[in-house]
C-alpha angles and dihedrals in degrees: 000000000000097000087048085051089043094053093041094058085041091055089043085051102055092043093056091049086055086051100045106025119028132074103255099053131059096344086050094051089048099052084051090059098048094047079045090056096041098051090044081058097052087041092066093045090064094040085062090041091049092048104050086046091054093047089044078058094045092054096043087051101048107020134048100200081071092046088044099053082044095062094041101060095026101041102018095237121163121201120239125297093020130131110220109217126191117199119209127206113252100252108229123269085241106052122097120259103263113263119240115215110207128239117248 
């Protein structure tokens, strides 16, 4: 019977060090859970990003106000009967006048 007792806590003994020590036990779990956070994180990143794109869509399908502001920032179009002004930053009073290179 002691030898049966004694095998038995070995045994106990062995499984618990596979639990609590090893690599495949607790510290695997809770790298799992961490991988599992972190792509549930990323996850909802995209979710946001995927829903403001499909509603960008939605409005250049549908609307004009959304297509017109499109070509003006990205292609620099202005509508009919609009004057197009650029306004240039004062240069300081201590920079030198720009240099014109000729053109051979």
């Amino acid at each position: 019977m002691k030898w049966l007792t004694a095998a038995l806590a070995v045994v106990l003994i062995l499984l618990q060090y596979r639990i609590w020590v090893s690599d495949n036990g607790v510290r695997q779990v809770e790298r799992l859970r961490q991988a599992v956070a972190s792509q549930q994180a990323e996850d909802a990143q995209l979710a946001e990003r995927n829903r403001q794109l499909a509603a960008e869509v939605r409005d250049l399908k549908t609307g004009m106000d959304a297509l017109e502001e499109r070509a003006r920032s990205d292609l620099g179009m202005i509508a009919r009967n609009e004057t197009f002004y650029q306004v240039v930053p004062a240069r300081p009073a201590d920079a030198p006048p720009p240099t014109r290179t000729a053109a051979r």
